[in-house]
N, CA, C and O atoms as a GROMACS GRO file, in nm:
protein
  584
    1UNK      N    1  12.548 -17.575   7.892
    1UNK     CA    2  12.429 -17.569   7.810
    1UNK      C    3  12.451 -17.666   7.692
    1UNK      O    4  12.569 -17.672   7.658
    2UNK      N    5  12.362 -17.748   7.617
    2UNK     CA    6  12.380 -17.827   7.520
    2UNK      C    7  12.325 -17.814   7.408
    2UNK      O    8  12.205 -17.790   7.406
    3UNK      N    9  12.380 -17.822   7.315
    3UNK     CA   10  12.364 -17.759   7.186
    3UNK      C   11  12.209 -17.729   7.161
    3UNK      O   12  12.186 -17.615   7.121
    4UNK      N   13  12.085 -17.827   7.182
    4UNK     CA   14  11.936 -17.782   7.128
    4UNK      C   15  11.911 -17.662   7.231
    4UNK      O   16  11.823 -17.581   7.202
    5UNK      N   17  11.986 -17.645   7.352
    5UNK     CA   18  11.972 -17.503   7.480
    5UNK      C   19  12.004 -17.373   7.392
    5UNK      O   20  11.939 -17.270   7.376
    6UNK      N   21  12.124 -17.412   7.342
    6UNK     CA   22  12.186 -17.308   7.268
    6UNK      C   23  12.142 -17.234   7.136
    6UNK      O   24  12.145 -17.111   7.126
    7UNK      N   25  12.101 -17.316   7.035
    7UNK     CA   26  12.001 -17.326   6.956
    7UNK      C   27  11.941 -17.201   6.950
    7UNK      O   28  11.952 -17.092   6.896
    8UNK      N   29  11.831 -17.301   7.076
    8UNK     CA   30  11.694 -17.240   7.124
    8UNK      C   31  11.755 -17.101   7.187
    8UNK      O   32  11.681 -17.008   7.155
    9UNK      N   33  11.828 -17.071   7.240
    9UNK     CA   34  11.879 -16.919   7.341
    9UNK      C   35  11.858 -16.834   7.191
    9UNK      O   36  11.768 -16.753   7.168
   10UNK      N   37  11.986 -16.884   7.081
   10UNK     CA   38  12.015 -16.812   6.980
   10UNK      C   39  11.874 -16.754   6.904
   10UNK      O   40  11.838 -16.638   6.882
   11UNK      N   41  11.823 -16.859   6.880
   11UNK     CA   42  11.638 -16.799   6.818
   11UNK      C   43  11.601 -16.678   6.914
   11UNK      O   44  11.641 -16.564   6.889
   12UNK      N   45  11.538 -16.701   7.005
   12UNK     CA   46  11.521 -16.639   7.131
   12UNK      C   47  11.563 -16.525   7.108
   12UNK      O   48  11.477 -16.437   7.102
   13UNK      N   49  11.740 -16.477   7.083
   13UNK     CA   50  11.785 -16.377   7.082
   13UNK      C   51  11.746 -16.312   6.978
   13UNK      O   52  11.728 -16.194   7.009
   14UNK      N   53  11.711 -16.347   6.796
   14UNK     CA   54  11.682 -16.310   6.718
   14UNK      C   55  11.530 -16.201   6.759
   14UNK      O   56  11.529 -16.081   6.731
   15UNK      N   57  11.404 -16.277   6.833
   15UNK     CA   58  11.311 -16.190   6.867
   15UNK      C   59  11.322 -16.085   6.975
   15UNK      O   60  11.295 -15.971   6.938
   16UNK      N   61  11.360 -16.103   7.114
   16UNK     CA   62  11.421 -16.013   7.197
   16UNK      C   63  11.514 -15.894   7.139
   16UNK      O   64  11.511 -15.780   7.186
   17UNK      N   65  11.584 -15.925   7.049
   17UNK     CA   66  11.670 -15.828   6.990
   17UNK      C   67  11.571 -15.712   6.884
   17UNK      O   68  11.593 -15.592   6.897
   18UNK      N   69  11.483 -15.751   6.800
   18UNK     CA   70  11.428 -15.705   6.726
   18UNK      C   71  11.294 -15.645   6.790
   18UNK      O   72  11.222 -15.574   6.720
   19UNK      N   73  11.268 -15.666   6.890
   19UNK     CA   74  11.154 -15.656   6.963
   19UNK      C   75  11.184 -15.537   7.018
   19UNK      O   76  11.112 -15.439   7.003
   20UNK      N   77  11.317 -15.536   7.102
   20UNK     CA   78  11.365 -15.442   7.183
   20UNK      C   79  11.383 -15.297   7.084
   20UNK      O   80  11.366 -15.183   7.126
   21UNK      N   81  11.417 -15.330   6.960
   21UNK     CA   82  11.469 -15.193   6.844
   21UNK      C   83  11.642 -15.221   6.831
   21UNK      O   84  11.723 -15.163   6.758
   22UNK      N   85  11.658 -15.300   6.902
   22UNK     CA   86  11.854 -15.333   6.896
   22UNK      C   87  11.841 -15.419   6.734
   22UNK      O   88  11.819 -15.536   6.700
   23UNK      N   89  11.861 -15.323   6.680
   23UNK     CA   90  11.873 -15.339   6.506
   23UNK      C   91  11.986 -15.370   6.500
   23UNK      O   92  11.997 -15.471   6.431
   24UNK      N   93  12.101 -15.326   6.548
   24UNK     CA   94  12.301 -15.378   6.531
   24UNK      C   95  12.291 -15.493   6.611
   24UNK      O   96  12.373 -15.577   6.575
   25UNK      N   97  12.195 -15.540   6.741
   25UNK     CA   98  12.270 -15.660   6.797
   25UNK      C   99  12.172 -15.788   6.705
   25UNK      O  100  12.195 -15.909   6.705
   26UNK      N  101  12.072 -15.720   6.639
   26UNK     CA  102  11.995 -15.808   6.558
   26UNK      C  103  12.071 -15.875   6.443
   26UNK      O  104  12.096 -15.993   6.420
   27UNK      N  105  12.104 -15.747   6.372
   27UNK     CA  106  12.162 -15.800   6.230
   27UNK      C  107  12.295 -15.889   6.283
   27UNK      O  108  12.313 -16.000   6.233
   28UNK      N  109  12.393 -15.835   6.394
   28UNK     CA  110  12.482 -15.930   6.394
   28UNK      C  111  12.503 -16.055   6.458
   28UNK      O  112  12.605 -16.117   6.491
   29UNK      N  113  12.357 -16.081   6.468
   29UNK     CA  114  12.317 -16.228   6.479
   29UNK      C  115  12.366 -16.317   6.313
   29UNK      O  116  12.381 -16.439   6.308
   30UNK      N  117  12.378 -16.255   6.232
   30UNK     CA  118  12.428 -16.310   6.093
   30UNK      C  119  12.525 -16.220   6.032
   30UNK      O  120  12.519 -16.160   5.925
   31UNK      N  121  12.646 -16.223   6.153
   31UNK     CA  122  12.779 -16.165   6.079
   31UNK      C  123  12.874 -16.247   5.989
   31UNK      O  124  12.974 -16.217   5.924
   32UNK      N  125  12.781 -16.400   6.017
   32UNK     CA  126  12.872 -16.511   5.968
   32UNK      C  127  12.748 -16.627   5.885
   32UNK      O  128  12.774 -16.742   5.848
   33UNK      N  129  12.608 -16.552   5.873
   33UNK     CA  130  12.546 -16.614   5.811
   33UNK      C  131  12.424 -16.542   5.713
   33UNK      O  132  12.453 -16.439   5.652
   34UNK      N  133  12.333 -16.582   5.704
   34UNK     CA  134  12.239 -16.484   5.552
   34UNK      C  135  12.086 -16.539   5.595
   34UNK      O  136  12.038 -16.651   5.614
   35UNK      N  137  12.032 -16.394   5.602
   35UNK     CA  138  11.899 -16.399   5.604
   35UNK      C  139  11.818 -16.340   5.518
   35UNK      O  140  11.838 -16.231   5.465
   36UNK      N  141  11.715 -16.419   5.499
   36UNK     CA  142  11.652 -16.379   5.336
   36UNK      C  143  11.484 -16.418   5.370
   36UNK      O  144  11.452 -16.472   5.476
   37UNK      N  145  11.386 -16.382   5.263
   37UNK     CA  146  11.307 -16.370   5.243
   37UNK      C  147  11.193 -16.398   5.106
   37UNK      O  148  11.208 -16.352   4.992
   38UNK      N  149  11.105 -16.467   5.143
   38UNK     CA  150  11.059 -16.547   4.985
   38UNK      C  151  11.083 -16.405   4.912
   38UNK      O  152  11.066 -16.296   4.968
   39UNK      N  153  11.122 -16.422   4.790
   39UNK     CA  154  11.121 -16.342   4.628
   39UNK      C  155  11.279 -16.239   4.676
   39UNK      O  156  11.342 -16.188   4.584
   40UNK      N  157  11.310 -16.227   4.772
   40UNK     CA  158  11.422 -16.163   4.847
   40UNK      C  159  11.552 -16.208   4.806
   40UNK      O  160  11.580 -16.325   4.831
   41UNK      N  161  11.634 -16.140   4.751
   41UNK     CA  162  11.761 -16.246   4.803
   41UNK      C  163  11.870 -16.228   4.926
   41UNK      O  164  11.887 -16.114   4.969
   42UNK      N  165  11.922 -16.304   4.967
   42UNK     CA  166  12.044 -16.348   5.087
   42UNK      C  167  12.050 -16.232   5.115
   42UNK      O  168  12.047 -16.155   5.019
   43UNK      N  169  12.060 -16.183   5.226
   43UNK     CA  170  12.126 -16.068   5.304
   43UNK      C  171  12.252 -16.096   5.403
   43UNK      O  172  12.253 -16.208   5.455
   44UNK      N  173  12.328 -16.032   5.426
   44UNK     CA  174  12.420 -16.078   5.509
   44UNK      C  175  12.397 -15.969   5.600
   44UNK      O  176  12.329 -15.878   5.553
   45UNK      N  177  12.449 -15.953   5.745
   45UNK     CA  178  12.414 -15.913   5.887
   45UNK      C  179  12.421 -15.727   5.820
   45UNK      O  180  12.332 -15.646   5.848
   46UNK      N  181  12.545 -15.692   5.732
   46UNK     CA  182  12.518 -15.528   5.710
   46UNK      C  183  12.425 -15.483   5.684
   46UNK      O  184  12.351 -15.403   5.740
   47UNK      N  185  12.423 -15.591   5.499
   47UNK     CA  186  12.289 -15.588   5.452
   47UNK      C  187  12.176 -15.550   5.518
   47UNK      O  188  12.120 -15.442   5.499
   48UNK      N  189  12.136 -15.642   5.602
   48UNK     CA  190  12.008 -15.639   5.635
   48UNK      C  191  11.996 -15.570   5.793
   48UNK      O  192  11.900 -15.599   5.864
   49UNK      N  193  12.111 -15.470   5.844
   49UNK     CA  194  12.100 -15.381   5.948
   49UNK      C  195  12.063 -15.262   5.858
   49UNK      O  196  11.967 -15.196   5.896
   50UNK      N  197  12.120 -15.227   5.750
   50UNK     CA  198  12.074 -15.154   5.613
   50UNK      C  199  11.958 -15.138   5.616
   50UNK      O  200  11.910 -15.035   5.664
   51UNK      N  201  11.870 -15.255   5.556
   51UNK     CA  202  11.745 -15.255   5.509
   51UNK      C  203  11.622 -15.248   5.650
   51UNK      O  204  11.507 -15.204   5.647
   52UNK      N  205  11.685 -15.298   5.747
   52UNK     CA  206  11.622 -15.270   5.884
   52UNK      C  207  11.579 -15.104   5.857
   52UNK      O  208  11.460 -15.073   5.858
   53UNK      N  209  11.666 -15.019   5.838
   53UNK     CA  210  11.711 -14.873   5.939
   53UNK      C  211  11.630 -14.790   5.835
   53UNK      O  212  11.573 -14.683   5.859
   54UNK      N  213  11.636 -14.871   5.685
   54UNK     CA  214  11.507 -14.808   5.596
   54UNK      C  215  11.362 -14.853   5.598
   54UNK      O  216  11.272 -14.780   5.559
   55UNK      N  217  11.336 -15.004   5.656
   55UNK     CA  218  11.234 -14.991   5.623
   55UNK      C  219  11.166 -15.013   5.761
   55UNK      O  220  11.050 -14.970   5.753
   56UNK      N  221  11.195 -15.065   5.891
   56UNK     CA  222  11.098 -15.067   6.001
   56UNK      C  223  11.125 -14.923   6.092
   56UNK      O  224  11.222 -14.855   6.127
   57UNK      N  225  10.968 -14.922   6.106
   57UNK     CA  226  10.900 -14.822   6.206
   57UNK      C  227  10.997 -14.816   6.383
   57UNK      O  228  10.978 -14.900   6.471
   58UNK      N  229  11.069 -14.729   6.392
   58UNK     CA  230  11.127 -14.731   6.541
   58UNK      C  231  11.042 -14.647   6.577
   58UNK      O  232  10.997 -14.576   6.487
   59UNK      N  233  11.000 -14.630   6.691
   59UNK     CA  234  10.895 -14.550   6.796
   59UNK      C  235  10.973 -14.508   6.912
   59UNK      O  236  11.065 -14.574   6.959
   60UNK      N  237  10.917 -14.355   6.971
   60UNK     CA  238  11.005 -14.298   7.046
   60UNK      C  239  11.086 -14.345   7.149
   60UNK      O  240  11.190 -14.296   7.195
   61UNK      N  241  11.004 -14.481   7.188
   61UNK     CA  242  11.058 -14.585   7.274
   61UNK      C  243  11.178 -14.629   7.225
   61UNK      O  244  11.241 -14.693   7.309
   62UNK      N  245  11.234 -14.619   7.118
   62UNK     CA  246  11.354 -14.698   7.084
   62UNK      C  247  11.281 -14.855   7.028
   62UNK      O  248  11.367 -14.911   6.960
   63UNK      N  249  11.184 -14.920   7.033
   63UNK     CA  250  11.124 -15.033   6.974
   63UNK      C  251  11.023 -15.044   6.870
   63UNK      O  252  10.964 -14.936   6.858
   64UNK      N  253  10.987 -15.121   6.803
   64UNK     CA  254  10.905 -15.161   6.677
   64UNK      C  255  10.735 -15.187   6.764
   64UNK      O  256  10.636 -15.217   6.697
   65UNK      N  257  10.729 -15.174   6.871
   65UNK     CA  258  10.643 -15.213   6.953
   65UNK      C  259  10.589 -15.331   6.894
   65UNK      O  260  10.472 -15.334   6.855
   66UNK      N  261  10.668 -15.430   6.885
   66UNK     CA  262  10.620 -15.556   6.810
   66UNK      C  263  10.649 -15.644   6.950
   66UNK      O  264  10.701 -15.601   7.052
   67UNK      N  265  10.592 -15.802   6.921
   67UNK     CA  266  10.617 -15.893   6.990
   67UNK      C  267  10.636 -16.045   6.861
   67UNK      O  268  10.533 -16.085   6.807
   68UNK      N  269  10.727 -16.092   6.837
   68UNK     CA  270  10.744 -16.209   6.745
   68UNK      C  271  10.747 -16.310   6.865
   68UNK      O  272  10.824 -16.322   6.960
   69UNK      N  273  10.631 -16.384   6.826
   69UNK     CA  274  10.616 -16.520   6.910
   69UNK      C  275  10.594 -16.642   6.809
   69UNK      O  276  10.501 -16.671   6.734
   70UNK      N  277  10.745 -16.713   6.843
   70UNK     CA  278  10.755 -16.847   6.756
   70UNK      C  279  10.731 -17.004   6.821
   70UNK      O  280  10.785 -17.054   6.920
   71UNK      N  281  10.653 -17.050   6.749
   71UNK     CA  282  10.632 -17.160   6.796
   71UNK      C  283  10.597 -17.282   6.739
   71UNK      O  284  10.493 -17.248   6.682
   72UNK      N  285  10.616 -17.437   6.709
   72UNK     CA  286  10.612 -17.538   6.644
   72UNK      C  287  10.721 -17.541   6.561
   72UNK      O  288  10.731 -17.534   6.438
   73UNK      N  289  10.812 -17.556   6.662
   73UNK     CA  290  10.957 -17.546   6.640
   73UNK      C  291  11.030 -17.682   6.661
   73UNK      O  292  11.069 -17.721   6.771
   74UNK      N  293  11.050 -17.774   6.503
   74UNK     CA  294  11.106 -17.840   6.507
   74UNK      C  295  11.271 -17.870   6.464
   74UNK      O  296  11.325 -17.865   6.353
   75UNK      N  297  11.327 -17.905   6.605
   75UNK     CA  298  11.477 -17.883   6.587
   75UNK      C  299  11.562 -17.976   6.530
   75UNK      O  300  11.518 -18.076   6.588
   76UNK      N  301  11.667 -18.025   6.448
   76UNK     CA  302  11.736 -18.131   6.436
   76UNK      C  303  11.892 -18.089   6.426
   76UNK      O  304  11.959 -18.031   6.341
   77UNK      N  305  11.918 -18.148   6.554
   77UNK     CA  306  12.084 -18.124   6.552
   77UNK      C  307  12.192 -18.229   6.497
   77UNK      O  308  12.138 -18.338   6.479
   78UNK      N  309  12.297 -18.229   6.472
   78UNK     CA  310  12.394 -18.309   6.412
   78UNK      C  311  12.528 -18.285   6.461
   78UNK      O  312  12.623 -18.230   6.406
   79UNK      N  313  12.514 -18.345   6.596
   79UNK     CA  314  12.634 -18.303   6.677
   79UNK      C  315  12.730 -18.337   6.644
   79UNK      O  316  12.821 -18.277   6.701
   80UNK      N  317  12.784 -18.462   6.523
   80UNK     CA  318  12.899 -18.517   6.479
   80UNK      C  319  12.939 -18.407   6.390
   80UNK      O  320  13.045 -18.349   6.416
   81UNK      N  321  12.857 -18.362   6.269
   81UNK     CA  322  12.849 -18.231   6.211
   81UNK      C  323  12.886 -18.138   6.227
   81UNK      O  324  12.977 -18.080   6.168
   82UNK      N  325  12.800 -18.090   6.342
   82UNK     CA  326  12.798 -17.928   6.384
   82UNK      C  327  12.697 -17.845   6.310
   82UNK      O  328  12.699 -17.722   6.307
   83UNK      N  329  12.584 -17.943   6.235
   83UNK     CA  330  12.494 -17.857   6.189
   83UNK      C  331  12.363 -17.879   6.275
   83UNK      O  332  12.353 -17.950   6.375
   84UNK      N  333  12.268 -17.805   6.216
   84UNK     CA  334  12.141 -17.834   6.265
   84UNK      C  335  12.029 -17.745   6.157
   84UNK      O  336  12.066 -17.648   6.092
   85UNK      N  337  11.951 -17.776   6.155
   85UNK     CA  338  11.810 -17.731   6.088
   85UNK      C  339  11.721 -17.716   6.208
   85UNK      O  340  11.717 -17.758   6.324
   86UNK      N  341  11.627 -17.608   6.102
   86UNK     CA  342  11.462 -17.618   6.208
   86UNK      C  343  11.404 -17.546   6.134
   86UNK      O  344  11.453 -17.463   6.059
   87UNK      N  345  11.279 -17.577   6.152
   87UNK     CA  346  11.187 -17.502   6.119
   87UNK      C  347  11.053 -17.441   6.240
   87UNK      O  348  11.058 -17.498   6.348
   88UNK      N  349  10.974 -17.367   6.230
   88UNK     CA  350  10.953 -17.266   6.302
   88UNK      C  351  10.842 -17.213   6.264
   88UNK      O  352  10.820 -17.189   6.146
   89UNK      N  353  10.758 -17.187   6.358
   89UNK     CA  354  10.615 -17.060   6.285
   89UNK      C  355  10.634 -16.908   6.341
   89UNK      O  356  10.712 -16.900   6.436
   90UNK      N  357  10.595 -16.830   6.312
   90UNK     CA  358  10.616 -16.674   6.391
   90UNK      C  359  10.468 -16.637   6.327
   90UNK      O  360  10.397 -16.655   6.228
   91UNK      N  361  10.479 -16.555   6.489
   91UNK     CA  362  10.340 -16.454   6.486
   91UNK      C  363  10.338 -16.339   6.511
   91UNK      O  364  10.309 -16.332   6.630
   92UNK      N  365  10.354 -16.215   6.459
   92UNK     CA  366  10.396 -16.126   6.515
   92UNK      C  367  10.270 -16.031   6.546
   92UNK      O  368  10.177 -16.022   6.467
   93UNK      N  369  10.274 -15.963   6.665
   93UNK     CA  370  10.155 -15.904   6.707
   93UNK      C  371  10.245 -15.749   6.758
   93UNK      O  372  10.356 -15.733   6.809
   94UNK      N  373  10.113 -15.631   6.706
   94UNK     CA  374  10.204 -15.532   6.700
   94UNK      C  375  10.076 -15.413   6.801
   94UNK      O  376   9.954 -15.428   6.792
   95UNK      N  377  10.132 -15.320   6.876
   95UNK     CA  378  10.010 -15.203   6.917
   95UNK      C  379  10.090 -15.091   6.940
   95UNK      O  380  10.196 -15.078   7.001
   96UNK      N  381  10.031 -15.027   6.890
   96UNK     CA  382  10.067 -14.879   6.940
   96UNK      C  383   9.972 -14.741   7.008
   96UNK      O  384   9.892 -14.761   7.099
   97UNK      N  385   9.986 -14.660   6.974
   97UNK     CA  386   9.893 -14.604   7.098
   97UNK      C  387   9.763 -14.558   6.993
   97UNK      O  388   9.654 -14.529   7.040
   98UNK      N  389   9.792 -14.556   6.837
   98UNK     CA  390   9.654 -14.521   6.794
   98UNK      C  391   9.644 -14.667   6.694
   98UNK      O  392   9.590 -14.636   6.587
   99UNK      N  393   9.671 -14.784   6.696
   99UNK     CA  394   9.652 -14.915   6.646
   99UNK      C  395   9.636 -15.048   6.758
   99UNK      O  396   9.733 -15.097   6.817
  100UNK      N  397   9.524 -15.084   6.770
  100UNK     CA  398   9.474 -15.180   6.871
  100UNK      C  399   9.590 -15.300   6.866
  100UNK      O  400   9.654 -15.330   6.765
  101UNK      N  401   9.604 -15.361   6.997
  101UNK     CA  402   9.690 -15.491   6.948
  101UNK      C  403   9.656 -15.562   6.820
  101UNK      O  404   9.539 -15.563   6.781
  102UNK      N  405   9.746 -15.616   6.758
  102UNK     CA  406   9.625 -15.729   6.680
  102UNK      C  407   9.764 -15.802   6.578
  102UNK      O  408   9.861 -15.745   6.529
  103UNK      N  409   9.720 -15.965   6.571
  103UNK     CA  410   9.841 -16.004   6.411
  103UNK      C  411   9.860 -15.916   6.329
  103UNK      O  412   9.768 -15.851   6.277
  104UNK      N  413  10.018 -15.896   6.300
  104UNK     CA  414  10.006 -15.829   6.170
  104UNK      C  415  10.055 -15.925   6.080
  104UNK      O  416  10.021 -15.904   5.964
  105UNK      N  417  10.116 -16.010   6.097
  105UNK     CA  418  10.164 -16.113   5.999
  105UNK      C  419  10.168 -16.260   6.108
  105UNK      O  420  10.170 -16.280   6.229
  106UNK      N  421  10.167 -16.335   5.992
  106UNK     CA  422  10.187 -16.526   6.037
  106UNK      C  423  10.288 -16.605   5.956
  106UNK      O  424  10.216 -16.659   5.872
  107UNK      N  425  10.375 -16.632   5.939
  107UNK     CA  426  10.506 -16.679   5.870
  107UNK      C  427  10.567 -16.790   5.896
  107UNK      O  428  10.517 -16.850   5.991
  108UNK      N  429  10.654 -16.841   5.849
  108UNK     CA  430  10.754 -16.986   5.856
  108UNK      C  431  10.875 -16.969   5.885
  108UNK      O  432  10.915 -16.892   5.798
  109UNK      N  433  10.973 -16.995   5.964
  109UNK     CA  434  11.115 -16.991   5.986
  109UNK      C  435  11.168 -17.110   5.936
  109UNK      O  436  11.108 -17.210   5.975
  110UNK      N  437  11.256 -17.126   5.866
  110UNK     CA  438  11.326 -17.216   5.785
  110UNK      C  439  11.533 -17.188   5.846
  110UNK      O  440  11.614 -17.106   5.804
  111UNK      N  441  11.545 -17.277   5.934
  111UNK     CA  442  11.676 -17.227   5.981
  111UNK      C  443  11.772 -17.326   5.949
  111UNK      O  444  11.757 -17.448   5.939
  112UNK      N  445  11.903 -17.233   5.930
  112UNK     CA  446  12.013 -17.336   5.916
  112UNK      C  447  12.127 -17.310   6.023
  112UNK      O  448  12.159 -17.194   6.050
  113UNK      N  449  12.194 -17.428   6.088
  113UNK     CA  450  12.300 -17.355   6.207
  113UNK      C  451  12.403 -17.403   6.207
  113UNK      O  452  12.410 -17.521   6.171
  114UNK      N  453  12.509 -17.342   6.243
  114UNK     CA  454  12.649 -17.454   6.227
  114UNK      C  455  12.696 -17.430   6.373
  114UNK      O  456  12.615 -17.378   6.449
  115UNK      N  457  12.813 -17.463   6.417
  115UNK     CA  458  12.899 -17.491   6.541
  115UNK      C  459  13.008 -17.466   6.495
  115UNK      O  460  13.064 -17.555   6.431
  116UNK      N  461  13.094 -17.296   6.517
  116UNK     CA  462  13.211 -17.248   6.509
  116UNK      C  463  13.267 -17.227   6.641
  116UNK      O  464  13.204 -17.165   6.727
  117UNK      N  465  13.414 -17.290   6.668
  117UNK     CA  466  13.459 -17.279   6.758
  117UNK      C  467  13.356 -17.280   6.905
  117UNK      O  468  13.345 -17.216   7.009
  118UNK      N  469  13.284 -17.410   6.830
  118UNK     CA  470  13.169 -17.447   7.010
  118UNK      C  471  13.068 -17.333   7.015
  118UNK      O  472  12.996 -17.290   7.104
  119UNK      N  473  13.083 -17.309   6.923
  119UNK     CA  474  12.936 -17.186   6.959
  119UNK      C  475  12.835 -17.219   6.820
  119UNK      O  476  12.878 -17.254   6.710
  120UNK      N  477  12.736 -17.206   6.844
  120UNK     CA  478  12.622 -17.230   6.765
  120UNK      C  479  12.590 -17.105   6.705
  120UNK      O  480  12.572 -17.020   6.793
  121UNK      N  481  12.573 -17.048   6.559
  121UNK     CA  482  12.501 -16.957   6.475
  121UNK      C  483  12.454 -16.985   6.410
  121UNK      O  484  12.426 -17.103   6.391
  122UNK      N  485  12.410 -16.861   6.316
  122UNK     CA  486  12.232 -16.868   6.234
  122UNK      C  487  12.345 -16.911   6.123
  122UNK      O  488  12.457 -16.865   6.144
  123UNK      N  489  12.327 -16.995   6.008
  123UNK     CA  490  12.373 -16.962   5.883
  123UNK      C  491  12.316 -16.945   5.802
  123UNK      O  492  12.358 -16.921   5.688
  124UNK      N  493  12.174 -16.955   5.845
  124UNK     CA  494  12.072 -16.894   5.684
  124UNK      C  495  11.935 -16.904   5.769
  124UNK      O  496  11.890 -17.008   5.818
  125UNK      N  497  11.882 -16.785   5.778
  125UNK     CA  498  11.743 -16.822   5.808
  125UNK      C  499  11.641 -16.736   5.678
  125UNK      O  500  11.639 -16.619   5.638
  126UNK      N  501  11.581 -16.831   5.651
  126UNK     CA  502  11.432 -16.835   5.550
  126UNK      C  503  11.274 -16.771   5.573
  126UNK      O  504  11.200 -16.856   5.622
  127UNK      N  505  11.239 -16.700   5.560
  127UNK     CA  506  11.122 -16.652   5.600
  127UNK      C  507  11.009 -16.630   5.520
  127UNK      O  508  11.011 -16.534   5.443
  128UNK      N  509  10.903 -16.710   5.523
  128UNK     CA  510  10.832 -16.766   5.411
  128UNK      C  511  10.701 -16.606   5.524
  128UNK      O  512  10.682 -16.566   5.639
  129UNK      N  513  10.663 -16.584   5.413
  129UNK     CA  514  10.564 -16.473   5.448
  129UNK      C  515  10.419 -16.518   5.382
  129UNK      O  516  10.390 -16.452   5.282
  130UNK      N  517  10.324 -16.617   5.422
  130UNK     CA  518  10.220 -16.654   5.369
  130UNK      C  519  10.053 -16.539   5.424
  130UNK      O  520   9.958 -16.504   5.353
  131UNK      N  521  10.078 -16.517   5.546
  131UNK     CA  522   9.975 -16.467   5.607
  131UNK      C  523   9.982 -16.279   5.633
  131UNK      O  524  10.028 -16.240   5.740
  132UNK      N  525   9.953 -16.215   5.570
  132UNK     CA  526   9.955 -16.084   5.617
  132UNK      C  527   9.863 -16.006   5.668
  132UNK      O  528   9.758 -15.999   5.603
  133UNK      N  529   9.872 -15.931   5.785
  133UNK     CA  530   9.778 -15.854   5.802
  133UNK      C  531   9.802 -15.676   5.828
  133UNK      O  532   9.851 -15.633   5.723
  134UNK      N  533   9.791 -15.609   5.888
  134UNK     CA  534   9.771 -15.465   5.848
  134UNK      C  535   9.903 -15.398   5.916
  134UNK      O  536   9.905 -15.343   6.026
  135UNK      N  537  10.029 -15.416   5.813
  135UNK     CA  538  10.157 -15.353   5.826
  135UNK      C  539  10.194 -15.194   5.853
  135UNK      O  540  10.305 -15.143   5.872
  136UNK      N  541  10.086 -15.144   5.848
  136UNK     CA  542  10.113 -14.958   5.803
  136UNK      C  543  10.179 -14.939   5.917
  136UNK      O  544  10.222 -14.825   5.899
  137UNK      N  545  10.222 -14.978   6.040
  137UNK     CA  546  10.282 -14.902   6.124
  137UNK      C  547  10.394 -15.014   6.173
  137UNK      O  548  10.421 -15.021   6.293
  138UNK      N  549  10.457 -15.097   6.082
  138UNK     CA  550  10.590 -15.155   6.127
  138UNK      C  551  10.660 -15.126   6.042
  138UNK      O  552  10.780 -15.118   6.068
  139UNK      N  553  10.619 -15.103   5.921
  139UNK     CA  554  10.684 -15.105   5.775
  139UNK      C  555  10.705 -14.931   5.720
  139UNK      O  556  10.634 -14.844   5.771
  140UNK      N  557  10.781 -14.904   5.642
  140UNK     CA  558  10.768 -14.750   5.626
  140UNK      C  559  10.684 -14.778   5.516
  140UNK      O  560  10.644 -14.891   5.488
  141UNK      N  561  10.647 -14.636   5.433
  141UNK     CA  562  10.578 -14.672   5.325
  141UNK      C  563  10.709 -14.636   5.227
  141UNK      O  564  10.806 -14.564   5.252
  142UNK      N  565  10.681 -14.699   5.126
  142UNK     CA  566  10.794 -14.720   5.014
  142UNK      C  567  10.748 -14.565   4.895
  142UNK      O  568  10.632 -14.540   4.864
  143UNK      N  569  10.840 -14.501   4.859
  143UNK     CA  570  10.840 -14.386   4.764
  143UNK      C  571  10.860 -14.446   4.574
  143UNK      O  572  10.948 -14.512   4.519
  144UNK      N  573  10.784 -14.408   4.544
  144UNK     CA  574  10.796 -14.433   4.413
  144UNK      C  575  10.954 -14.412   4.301
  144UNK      O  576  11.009 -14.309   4.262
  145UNK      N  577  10.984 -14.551   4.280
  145UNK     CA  578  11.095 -14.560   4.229
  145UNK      C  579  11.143 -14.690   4.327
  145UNK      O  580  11.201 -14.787   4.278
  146UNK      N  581  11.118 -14.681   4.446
  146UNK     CA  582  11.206 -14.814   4.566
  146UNK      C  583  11.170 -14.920   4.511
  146UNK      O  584  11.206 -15.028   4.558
   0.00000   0.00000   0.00000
């Protein structure tokens, strides 16, 4: 497989993983890198298996009944390096049995990747949150004081 294959698998795995409700194989997609969020700061893979387990909706299924579909995904690798960038759009579309399919959010992926020991990881991914739409059933609701 060649590094933009690999890349691309690794993204891939970020939505499949989160899609599925595998919150531990999600977060440790960044056991060795930091994911964050506009006004947010850096999370590292505990961190943000942490903030997963408080704040998204799991359903009896074991999943978020979400689908994150990314696309206009421009890659740039630096094979002398071992880095790479990209950037990325996500759409996430969510249904459950009393909420019709429908967007709940539209966003930016901002990625950074390195090449440890021949393997490709996340080292920072960015998530610009411009577009929102009706979260009440991915998100918990937050208690006064959070």
């Amino acid at each position: 497989m060649n590094s933009r294959e690999e890349i691309l698998d690794l993204m891939n795995s970020y939505v499949y993983l989160i899609d599925q409700g595998d919150l531990q194989g999600f977060a440790a997609l960044f056991e060795f890198g930091e994911w964050g969020s506009e006004g947010q700061k850096l999370l590292s893979g505990k961190e943000m298996l942490e903030m997963l387990r408080n704040d998204i909706i799991i359903y009896g299924d074991g999943t978020p009944k979400t689908r994150h579909v990314v696309t206009n995904i421009d890659l740039d690798v630096d094979e002398h390096l071992g880095v790479a960038s990209c950037r990325s759009y996500v759409t996430l579309l969510q249904q459950t049995d009393d909420f019709p399919l429908q967007v709940i959010f539209s966003g930016q992926y901002s990625d950074d990747f390195e090449r440890i020991d021949d393997k490709w990881r996340f080292a920072r991914r960015m998530v610009k949150r411009p577009l929102y739409g009706d979260l009440s059933r991915h998100v918990k609701p937050r208690t006064a004081g959070e």
